[in-house]
C-alpha positions as CSV (number, residue, x, y, z in Angstrom):
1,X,-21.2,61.9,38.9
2,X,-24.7,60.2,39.1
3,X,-27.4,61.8,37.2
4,X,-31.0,62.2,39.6
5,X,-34.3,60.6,38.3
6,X,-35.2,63.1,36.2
7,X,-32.0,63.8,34.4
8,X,-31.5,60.2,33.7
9,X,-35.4,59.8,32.3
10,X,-34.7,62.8,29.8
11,X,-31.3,61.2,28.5
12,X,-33.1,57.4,28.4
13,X,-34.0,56.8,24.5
14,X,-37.1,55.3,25.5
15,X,-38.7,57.5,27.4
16,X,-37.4,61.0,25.3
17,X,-37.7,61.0,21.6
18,X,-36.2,64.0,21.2
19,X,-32.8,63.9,22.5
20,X,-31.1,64.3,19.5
21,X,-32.6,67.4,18.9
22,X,-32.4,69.0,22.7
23,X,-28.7,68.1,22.2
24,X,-28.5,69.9,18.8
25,X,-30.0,73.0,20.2
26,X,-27.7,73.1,23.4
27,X,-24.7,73.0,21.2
28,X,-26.0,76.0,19.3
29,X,-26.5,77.8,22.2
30,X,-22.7,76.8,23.7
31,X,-21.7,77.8,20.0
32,X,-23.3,81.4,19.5
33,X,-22.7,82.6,23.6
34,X,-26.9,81.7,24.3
35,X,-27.9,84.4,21.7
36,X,-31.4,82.6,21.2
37,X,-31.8,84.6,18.0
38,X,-29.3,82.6,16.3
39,X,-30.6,79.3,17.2
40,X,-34.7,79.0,16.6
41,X,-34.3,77.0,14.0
42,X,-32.7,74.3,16.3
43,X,-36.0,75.3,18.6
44,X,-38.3,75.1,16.3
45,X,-37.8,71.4,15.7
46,X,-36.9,70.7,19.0
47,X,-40.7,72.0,19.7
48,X,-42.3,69.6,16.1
49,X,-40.2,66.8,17.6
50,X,-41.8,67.0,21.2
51,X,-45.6,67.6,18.9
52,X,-45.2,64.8,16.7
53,X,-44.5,62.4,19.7
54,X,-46.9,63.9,22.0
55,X,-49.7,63.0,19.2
56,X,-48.3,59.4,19.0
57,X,-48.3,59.1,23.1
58,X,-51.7,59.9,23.2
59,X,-53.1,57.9,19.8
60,X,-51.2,55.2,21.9
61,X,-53.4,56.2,25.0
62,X,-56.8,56.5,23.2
63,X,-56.0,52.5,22.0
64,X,-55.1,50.9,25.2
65,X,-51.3,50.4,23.7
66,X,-48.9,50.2,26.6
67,X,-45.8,52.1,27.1
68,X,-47.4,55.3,26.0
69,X,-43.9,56.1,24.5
70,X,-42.7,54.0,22.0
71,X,-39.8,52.1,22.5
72,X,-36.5,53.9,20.4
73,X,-36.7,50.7,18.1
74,X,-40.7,51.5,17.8
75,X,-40.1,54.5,16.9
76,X,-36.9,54.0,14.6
77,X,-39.1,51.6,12.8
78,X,-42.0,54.2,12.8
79,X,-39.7,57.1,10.8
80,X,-38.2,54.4,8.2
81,X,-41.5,53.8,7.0
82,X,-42.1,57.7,7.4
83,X,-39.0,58.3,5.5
84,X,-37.3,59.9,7.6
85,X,-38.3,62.4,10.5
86,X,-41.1,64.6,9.5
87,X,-40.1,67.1,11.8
């Protein structure tokens, strides 16, 4: 089955920092029958993740860095020296 544009751009480390987390909030839904109550936790850091890199895409923007996006190693290195995701 081929994936479209879109579909592939959202599952493409590069381009989607969040992936891990859309993927952990999809499997709470599959496991509690989409009852959205049980999973906002699983939202809510779905929603810092997408914050935290939005704020990165556009510091990146304001200083003329190119991708926007960090690569997945950028941003791998980016966390370690973070300490993890702070998110």
């Amino acid at each position: 089955m081929q994936m479209d544009k879109n579909s592939r751009k959202v599952r493409n480390q590069d381009i989607n920092p969040c992936i891990e987390e859309s993927d952990a909030s999809q499997k709470c839904l599959d496991a509690y029958n989409y009852d959205k109550s049980m999973c906002s936790a699983y939202f809510q850091r779905y929603k810092n993740c997408r914050k935290f890199w939005h704020n990165i895409m556009l510091e990146r923007r304001r200083e003329g860095v190119k991708p926007d996006m960090p690569t997945a190693a950028e941003r791998q290195e980016r966390l370690a020296a973070l300490g993890g995701k702070p998110y």
